[in-house]
DSSP file (Angstrom, degrees, kcal/mol; ACC not computed):
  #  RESIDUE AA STRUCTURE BP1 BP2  ACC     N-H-->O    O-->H-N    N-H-->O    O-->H-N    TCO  KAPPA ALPHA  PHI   PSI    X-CA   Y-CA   Z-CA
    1    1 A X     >        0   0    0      0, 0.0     4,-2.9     0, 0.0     5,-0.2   0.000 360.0 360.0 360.0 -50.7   69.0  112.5   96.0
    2    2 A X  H  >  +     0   0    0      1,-0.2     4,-1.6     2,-0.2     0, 0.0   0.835 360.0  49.0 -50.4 -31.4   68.4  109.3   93.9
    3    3 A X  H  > S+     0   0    0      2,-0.2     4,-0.7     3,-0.1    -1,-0.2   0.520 111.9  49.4 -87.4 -14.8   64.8  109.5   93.8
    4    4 A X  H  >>S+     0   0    0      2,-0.1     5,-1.6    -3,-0.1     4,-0.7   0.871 113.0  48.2 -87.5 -36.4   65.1  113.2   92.7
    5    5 A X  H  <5S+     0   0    0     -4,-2.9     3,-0.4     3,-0.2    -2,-0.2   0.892 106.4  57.9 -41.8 -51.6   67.5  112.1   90.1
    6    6 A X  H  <5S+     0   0    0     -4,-1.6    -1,-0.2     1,-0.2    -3,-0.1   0.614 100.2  56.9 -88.0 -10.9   65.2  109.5   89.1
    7    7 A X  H  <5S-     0   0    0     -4,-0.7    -1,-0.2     2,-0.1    -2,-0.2   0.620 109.6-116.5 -20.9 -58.8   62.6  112.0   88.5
    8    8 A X  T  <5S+     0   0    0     -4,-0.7    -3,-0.2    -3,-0.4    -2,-0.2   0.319  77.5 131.3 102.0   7.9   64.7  114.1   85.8
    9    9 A X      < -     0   0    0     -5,-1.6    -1,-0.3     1,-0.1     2,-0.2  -0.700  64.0-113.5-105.6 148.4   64.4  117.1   88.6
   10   10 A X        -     0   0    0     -2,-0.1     2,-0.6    19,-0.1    21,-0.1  -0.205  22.0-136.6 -83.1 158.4   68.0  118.8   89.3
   11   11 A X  E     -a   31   0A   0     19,-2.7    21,-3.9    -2,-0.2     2,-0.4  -0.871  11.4-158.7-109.4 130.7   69.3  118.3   92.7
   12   12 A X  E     -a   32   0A   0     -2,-0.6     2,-0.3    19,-0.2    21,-0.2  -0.677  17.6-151.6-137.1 138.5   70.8  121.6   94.4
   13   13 A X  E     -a   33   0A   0     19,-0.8    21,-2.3    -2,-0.4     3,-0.2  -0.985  11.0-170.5-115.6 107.1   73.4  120.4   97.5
   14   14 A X        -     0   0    0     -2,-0.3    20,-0.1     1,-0.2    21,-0.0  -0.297  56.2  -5.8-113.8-146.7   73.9  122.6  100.2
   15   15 A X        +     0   0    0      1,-0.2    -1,-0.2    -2,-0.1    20,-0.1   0.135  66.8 143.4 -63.8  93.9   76.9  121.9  103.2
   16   16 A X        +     0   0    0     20,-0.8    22,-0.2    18,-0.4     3,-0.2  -0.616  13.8 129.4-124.3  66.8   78.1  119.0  102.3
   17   17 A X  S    S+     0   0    0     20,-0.2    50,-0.1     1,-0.2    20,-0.1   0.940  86.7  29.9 -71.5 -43.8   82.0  119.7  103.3
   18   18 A X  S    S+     0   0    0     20,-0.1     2,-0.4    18,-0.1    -1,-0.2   0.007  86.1 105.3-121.8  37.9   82.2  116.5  105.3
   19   19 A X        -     0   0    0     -3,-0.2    19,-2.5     3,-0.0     3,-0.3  -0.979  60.4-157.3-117.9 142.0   80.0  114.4  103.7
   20   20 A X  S    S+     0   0    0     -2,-0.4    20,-0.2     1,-0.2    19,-0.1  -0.567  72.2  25.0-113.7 155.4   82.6  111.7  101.6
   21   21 A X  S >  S+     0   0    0     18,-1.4     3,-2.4     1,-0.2     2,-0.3   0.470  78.8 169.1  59.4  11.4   81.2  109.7   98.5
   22   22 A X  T 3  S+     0   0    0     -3,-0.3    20,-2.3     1,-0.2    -1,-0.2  -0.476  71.0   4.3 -70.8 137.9   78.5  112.2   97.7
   23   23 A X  T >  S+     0   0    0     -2,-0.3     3,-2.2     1,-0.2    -1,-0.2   0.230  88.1 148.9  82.4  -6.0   77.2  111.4   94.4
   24   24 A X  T <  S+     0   0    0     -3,-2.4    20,-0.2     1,-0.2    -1,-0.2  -0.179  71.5  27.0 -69.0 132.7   79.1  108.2   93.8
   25   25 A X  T 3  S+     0   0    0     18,-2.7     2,-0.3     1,-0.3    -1,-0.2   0.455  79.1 151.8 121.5 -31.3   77.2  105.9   91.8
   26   26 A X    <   -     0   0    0     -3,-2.2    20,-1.2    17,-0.3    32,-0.4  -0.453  19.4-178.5 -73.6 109.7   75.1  108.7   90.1
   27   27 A X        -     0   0    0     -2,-0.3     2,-0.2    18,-0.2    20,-0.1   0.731  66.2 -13.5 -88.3 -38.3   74.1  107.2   86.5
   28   28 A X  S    S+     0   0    0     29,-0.1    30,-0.3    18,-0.1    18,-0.1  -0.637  88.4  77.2-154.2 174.8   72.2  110.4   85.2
   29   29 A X        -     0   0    0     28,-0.4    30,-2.1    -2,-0.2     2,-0.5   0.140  69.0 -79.3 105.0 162.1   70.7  113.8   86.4
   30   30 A X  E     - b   0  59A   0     28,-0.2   -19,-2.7   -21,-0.1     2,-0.5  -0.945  36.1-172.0-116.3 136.8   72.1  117.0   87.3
   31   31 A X  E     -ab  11  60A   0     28,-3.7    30,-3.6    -2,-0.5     2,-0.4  -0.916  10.8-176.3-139.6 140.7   73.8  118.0   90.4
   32   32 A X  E     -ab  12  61A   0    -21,-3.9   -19,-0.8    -2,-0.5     2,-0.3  -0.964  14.6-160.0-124.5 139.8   75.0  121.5   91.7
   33   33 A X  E     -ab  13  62A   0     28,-1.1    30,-1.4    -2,-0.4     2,-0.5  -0.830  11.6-142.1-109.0 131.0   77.0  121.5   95.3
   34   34 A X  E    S- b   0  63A   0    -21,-2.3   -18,-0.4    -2,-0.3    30,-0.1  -0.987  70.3 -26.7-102.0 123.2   77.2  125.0   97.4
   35   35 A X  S    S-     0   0    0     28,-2.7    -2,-0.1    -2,-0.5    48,-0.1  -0.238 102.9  -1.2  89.7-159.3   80.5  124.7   98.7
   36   36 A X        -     0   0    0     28,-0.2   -20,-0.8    -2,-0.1     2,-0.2  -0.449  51.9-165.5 -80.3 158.0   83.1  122.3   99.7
   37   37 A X        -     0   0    0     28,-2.6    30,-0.4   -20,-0.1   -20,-0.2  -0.884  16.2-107.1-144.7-162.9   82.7  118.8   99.6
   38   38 A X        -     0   0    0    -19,-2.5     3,-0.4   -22,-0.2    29,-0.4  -0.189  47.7 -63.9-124.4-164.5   84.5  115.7  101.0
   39   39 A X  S    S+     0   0    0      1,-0.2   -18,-1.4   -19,-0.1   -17,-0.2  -0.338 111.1  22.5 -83.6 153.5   86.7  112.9   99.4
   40   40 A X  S >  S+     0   0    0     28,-2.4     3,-0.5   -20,-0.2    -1,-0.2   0.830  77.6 164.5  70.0  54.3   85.7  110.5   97.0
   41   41 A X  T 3   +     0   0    0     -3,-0.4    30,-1.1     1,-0.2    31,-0.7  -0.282  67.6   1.6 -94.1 173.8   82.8  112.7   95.8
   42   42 A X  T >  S+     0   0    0    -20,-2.3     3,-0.5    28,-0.2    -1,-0.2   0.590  88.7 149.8   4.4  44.5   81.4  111.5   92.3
   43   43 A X  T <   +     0   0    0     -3,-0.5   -18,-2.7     1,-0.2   -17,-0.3  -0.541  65.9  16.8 -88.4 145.5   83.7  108.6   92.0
   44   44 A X  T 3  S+     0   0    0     28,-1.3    -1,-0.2   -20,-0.2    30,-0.2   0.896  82.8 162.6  68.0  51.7   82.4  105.4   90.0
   45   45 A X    <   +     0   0    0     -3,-0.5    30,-0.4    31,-0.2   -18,-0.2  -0.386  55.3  15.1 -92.6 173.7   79.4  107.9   88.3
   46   46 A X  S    S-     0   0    0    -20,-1.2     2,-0.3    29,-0.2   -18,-0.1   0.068  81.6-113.7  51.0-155.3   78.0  105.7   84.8
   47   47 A X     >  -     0   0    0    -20,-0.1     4,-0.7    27,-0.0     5,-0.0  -0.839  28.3-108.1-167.4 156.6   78.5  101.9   83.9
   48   48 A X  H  > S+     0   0    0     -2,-0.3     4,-1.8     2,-0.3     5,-0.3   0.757 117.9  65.8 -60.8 -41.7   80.5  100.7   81.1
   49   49 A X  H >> S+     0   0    0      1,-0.3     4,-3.1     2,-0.2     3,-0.6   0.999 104.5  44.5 -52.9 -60.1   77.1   99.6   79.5
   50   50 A X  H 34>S+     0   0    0      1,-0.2     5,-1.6     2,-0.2     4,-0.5   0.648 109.8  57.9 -74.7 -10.1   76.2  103.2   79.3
   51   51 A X  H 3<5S+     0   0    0     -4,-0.7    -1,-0.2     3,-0.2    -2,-0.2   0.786 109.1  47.2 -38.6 -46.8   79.7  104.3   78.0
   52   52 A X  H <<5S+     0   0    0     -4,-1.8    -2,-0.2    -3,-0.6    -3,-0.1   0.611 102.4  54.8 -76.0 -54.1   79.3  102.3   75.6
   53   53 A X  T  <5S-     0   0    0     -4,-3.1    -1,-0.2    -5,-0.3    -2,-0.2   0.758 112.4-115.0 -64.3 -20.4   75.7  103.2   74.4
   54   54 A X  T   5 +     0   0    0     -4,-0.5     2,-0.3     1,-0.2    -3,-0.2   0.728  58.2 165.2  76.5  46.3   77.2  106.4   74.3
   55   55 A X      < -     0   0    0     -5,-1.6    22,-0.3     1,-0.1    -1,-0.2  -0.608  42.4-128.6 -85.9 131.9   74.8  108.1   77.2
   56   56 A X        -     0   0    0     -2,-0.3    21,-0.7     1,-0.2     2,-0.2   0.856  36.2-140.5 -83.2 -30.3   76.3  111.2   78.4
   57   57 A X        -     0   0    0     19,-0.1   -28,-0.4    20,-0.1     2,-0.3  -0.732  42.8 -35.8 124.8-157.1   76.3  110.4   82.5
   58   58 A X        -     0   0    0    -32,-0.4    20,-2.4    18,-0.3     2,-0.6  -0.718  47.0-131.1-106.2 161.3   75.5  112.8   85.1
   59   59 A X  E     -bc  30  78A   0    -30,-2.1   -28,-3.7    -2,-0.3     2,-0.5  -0.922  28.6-177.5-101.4  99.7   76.3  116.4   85.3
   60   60 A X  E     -bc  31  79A   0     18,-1.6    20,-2.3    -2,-0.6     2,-0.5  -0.867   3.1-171.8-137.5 118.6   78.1  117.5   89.0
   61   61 A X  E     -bc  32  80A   0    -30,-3.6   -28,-1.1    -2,-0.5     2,-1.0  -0.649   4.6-163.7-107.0  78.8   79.0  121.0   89.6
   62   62 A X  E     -bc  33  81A   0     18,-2.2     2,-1.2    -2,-0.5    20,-0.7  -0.455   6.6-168.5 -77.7  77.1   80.8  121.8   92.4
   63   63 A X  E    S+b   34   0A   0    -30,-1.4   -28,-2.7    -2,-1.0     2,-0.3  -0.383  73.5  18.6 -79.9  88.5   80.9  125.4   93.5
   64   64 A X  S    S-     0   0    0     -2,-1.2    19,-1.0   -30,-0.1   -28,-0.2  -0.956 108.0 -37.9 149.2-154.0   83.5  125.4   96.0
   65   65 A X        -     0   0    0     -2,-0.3   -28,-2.6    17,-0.1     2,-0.4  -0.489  46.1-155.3-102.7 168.5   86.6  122.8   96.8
   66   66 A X  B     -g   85   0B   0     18,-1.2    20,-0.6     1,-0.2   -28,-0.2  -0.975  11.9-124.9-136.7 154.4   86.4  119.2   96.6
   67   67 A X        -     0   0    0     -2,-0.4    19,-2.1   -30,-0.4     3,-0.4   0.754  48.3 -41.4 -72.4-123.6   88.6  116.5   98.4
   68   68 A X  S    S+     0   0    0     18,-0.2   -28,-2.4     1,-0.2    20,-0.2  -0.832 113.3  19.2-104.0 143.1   90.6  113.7   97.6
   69   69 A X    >   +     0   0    0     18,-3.5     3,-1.0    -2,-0.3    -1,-0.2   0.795  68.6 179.7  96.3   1.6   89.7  111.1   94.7
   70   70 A X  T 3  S+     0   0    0     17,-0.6    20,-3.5    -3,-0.4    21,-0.2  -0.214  74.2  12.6 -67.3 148.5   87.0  113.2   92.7
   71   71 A X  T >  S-     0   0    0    -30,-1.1     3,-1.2     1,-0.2     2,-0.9   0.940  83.7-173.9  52.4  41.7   85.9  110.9   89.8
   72   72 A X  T <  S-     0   0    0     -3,-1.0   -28,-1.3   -31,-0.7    -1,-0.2  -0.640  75.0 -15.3 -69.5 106.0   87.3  107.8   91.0
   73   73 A X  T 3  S+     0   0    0     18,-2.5    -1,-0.2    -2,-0.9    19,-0.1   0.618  91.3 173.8  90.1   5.9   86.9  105.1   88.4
   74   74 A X    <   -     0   0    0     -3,-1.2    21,-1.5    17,-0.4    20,-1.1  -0.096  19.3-170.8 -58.9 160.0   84.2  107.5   86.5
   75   75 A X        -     0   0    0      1,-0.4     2,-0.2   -30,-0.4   -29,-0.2   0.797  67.2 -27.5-110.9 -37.7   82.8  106.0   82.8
   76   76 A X  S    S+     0   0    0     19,-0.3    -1,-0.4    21,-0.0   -18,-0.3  -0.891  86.3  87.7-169.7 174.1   81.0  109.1   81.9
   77   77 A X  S    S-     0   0    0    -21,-0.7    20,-0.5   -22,-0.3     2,-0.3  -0.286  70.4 -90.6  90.8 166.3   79.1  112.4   82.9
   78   78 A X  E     -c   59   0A   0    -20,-2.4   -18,-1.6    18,-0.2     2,-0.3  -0.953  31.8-162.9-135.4 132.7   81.1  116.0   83.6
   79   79 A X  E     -cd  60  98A   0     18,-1.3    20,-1.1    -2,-0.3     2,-0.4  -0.941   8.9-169.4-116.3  86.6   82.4  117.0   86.9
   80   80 A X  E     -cd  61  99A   0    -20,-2.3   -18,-2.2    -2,-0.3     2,-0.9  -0.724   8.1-171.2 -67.8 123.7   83.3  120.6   87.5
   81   81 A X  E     -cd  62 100A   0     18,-1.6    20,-2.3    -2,-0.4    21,-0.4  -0.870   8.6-171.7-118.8  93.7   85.1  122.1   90.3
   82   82 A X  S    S+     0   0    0     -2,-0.9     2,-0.2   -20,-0.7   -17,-0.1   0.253  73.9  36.9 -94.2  29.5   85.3  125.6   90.5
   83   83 A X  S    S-     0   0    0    -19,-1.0    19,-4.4     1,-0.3    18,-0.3  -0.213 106.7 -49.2-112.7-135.6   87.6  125.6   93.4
   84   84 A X        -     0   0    0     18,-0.2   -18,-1.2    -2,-0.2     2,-0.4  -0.272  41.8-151.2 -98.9 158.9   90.4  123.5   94.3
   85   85 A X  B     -g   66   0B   0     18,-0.4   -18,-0.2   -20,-0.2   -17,-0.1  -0.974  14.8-140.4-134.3 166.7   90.6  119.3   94.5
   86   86 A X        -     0   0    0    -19,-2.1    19,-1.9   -20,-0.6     3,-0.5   0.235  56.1 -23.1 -92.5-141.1   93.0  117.4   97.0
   87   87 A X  S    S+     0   0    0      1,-0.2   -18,-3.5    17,-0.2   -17,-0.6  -0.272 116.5  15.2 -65.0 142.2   95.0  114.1   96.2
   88   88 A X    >   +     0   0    0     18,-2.5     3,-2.6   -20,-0.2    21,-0.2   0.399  67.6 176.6  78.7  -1.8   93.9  111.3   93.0
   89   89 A X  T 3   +     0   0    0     -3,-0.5    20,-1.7    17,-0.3    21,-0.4  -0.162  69.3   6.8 -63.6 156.3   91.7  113.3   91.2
   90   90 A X  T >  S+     0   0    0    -20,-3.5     3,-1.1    18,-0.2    -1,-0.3   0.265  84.0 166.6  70.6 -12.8   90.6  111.2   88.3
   91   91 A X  T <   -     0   0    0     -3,-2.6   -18,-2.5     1,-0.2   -17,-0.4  -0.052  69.2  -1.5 -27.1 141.0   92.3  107.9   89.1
   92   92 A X  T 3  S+     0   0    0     18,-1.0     2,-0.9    19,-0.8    -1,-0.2   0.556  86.7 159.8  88.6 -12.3   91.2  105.3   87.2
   93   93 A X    <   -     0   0    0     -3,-1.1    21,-2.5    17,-0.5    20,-0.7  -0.421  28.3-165.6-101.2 128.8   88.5  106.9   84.9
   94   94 A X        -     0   0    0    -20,-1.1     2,-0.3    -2,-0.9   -19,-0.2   0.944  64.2 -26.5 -63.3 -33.7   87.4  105.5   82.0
   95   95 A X  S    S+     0   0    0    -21,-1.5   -19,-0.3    20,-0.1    20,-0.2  -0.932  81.6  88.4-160.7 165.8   85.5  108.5   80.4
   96   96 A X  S    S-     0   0    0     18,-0.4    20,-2.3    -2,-0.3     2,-0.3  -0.482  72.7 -94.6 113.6-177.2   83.7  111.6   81.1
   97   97 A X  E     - e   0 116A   0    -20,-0.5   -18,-1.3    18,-0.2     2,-0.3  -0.923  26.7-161.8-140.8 154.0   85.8  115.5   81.4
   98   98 A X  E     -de  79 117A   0     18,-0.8    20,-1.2    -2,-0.3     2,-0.4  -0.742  11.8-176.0-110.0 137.5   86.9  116.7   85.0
   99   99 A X  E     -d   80   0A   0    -20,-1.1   -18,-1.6    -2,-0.3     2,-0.4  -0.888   2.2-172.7-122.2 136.2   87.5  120.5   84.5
  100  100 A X  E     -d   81   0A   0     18,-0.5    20,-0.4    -2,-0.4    21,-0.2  -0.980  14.6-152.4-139.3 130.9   88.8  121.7   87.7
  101  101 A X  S    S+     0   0    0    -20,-2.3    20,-0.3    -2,-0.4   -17,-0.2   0.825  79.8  23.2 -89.6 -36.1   89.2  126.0   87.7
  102  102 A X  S    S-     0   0    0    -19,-4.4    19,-2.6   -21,-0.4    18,-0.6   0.719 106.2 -42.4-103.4 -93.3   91.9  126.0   90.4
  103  103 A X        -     0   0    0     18,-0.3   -18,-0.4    17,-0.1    -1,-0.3  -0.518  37.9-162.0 -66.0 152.6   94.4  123.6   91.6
  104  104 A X        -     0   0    0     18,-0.9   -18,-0.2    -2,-0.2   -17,-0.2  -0.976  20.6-117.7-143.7-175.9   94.6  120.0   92.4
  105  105 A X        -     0   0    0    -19,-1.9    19,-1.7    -2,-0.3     3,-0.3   0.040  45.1 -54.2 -94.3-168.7   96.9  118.0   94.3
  106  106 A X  S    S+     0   0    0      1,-0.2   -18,-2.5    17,-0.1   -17,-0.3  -0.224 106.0  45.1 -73.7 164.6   99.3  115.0   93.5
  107  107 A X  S >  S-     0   0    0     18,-1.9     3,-0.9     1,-0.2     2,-0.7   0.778  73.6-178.9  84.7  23.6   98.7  112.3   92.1
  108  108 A X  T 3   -     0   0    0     -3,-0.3    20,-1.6    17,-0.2    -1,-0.2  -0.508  68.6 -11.1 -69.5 117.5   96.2  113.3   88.8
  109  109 A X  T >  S+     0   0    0    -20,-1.7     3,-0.9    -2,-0.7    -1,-0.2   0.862  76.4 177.2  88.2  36.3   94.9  111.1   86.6
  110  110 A X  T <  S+     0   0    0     -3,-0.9   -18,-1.0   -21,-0.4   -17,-0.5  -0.408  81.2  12.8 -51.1 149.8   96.9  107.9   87.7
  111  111 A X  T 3  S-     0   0    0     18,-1.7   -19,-0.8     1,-0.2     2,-0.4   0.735  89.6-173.3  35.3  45.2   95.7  105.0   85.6
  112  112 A X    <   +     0   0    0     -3,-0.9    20,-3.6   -20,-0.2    21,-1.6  -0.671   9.7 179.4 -67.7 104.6   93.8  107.6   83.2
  113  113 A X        -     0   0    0    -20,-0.7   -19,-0.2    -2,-0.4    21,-0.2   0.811  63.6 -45.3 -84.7 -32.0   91.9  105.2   81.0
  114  114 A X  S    S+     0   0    0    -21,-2.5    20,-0.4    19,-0.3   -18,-0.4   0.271  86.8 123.6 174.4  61.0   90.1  108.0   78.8
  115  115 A X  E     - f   0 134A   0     18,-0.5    20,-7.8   -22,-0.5     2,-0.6  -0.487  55.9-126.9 -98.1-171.5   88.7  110.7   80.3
  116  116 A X  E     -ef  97 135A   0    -20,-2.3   -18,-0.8    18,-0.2     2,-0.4  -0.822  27.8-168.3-123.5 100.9   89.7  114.2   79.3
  117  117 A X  E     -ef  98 136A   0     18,-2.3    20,-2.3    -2,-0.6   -18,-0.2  -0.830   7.1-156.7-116.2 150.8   90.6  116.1   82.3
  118  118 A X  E     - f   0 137A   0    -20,-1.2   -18,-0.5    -2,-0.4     2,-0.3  -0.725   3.8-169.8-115.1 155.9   91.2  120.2   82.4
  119  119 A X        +     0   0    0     18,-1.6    20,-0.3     1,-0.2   -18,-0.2  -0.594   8.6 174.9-116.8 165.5   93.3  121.6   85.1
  120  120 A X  S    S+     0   0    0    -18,-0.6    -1,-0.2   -20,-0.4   -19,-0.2   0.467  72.9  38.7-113.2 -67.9   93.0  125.7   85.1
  121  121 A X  S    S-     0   0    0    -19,-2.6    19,-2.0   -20,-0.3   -18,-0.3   0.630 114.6 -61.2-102.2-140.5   95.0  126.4   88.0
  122  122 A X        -     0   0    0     18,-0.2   -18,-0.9    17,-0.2     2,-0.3  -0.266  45.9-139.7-102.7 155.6   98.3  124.4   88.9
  123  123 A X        -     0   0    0     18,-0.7   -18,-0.2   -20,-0.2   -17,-0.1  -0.911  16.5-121.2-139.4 163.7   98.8  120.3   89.6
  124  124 A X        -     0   0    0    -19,-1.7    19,-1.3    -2,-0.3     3,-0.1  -0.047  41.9 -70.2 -95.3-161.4  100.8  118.7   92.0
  125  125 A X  S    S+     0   0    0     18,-0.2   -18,-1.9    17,-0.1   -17,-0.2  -0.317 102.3  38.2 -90.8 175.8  103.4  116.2   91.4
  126  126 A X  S    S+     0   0    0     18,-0.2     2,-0.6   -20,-0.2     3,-0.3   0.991  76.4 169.0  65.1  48.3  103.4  112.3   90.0
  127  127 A X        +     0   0    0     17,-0.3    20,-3.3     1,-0.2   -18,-0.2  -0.655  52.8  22.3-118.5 141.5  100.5  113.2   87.4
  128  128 A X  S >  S+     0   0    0    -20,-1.6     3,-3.9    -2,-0.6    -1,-0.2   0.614  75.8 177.6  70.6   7.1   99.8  110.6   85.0
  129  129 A X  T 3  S-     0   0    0     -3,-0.3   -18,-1.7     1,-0.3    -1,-0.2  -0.190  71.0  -7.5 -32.9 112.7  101.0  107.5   86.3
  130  130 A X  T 3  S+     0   0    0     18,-0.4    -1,-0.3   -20,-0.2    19,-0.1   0.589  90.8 170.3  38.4  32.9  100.6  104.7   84.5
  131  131 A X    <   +     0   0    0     -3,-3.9    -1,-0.2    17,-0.3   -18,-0.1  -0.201  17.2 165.6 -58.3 149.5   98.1  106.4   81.6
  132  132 A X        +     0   0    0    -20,-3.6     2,-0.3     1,-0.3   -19,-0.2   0.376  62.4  13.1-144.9   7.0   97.3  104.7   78.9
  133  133 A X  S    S+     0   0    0    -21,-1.6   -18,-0.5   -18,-0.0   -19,-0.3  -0.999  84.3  54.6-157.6 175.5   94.6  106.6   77.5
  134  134 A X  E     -f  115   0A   0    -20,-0.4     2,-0.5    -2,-0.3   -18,-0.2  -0.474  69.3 -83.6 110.1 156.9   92.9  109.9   77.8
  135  135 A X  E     -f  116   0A   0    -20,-7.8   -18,-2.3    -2,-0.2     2,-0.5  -0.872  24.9-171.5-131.9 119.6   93.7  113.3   77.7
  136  136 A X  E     -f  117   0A   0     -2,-0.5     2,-0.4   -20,-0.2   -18,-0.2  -0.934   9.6-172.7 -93.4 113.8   95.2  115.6   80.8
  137  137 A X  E     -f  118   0A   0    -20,-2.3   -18,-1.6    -2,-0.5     2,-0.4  -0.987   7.7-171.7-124.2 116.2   95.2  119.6   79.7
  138  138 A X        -     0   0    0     -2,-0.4   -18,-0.1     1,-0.2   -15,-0.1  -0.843   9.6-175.3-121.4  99.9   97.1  121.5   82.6
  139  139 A X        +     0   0    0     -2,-0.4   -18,-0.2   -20,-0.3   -17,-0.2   0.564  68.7  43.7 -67.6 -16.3   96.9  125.4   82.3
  140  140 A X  S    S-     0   0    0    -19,-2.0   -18,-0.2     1,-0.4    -2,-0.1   0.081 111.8 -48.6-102.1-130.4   98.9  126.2   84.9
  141  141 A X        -     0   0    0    -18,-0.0   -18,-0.7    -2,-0.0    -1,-0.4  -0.516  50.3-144.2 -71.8 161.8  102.3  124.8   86.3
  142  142 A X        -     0   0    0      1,-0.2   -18,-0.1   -20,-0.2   -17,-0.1  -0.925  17.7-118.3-124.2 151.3  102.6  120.9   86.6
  143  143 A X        -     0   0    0    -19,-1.3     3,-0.3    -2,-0.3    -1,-0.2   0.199  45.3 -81.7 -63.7-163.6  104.7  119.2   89.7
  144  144 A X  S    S+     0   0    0      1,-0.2   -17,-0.3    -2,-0.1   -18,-0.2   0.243 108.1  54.4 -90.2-162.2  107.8  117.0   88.9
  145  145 A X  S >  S+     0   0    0      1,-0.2     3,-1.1   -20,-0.2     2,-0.2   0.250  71.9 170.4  77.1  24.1  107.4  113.4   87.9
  146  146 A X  T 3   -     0   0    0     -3,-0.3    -1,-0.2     1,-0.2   -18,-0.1  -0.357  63.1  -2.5 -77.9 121.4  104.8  114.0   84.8
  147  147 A X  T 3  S+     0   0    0    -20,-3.3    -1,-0.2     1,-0.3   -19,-0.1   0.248  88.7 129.4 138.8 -51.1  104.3  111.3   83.0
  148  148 A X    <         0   0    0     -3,-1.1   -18,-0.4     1,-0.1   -17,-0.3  -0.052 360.0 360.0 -95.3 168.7  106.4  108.2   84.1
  149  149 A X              0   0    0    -20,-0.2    -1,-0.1   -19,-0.1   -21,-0.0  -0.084 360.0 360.0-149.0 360.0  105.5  104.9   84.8
C-alpha cells in the first residue's frame, strides 16, 4: 500500500474486516476500503511537521463499519465512514475531519486536540473528555456524560 501511495496512484482495499491498524501511519495518498475494517484503522495518519506546513494528509474512505480507535492521534487528512465506528473514535487527534454517516460508540473525541469531527447518526456516552480544542458536530442523539472532564 505504501509504495502505491508513494506513487500518487489511489489504493482501492478490499476485506480487510480483521485486519487492525490499516492505514496507520499514512502521510499522503488516497485510500477507499470495501467494507468493514478493524480497530485502530488510520490512527497516527500525518506528522506535526506537515500540520504545520499546512499539507492536507491522506484521504481514507471507508465504505462499510470501522472498529475501535479510528483516527487515533491523527494531525491531518479526512477519514470517512459511511457506516458505523466502535469505541475512541478520534482520541487524541490533533487535526484533520472524521465524518462518520452512522453511529459511533463511547468514548468520542476524548483528548480532542483540533480536529473537526461529524457524527450523522447517534454517539455513545462520555464524548469529549478532556477537550481542549476542536470541534465535535453530532446530528443525531448524544449519550450522557457530554462534555465533562
Amino acid at each position: 500500500m505504501r509504495e502505491a501511495i508513494e506513487k500518487n496512484l489511489k489504493v482501492r482495499v478490499k476485506n480487510a474486516c480483521h485486519i487492525h491498524g490499516l492505514a496507520a501511519g499514512v502521510a499522503k495518498g488516497e485510500i477507499e476500503v470495501d467494507g468493514d475494517v478493524g480497530d485502530y484503522t488510520a490512527m497516527l495518519i500525518c506528522t506535526r511537521e506537515q500540520k504545520e506546513r499546512g499539507e492536507s494528509g491522506p484521504k481514507i474512505v471507508i465504505n462499510g463499519n470501522a472498529g475501535n480507535y479510528l483516527a487515533d492521534g491523527a494531525w491531518a487528512g479526512e477519514v470517512i465512514v459511511k457506516g458505523s465506528v466502535g469505541y475512541g473514535a478520534g482520541i487524541y487527534a490533533y487535526g484533520g475531519t472524521i465524518v462518520i454517516y452512522e453511529d459511533t460508540g463511547d468514548a468520542l473525541a476524548h483528548l480532542l486536540k483540533g480536529a473537526t469531527i461529524i457524527v450523522k447518526g447517534n454517539a455513545g456516552g462520555n464524548i469529549g473528555l478532556y477537550m481542549v480544542g476542536g470541534t465535535i458536530i453530532i446530528v443525531g442523539n448524544a449519550g450522557k456524560a457530554v462534555g465533562e472532564w
